[in-house]
Steps between C-alpha positions, in 0.01 A plus 500: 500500500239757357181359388250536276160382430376465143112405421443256261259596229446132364597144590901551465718752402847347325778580671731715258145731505452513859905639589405776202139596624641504851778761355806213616607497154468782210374288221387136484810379301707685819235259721617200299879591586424507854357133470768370295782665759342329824383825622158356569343306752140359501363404845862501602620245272717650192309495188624467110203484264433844409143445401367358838217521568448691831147484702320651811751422792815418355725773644824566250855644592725681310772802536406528869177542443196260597156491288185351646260381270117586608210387329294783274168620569241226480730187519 
């Protein structure tokens, strides 16, 4: 599994946001498909709510790829 790391520029990104910023899905309603498919998985457990809220540490799977959350610059 290929992973990525993404840098969190605030307290939490939601999650249909983060698989678009992180180039996993082309637009944030194709994000929101992934969700509502199963595709996802947040700290391995499979996720549905398309707005969750994801935070420094929380590593999230989806079409064989794996995105680790790291805190911004002064957090």
């Amino acid at each position: 599994m290929n992973t990525l790391e993404f840098e969190l520029r605030g307290e939490y990104v939601a999650l249909c946001d983060l698989l678009k910023l992180t180039g996993l899905a082309d637009s944030g309603g194709h994000g929101k498909a992934l969700v509502a498919a199963g595709e996802v998985r947040v700290d391995g457990q499979p996720e549905s709510r398309k707005a969750a809220k994801i935070r420094a540490g929380q590593v999230v799977e989806c079409l064989g790829m794996q995105v680790r959350v790291q805190p911004g610059p002064g957090q």
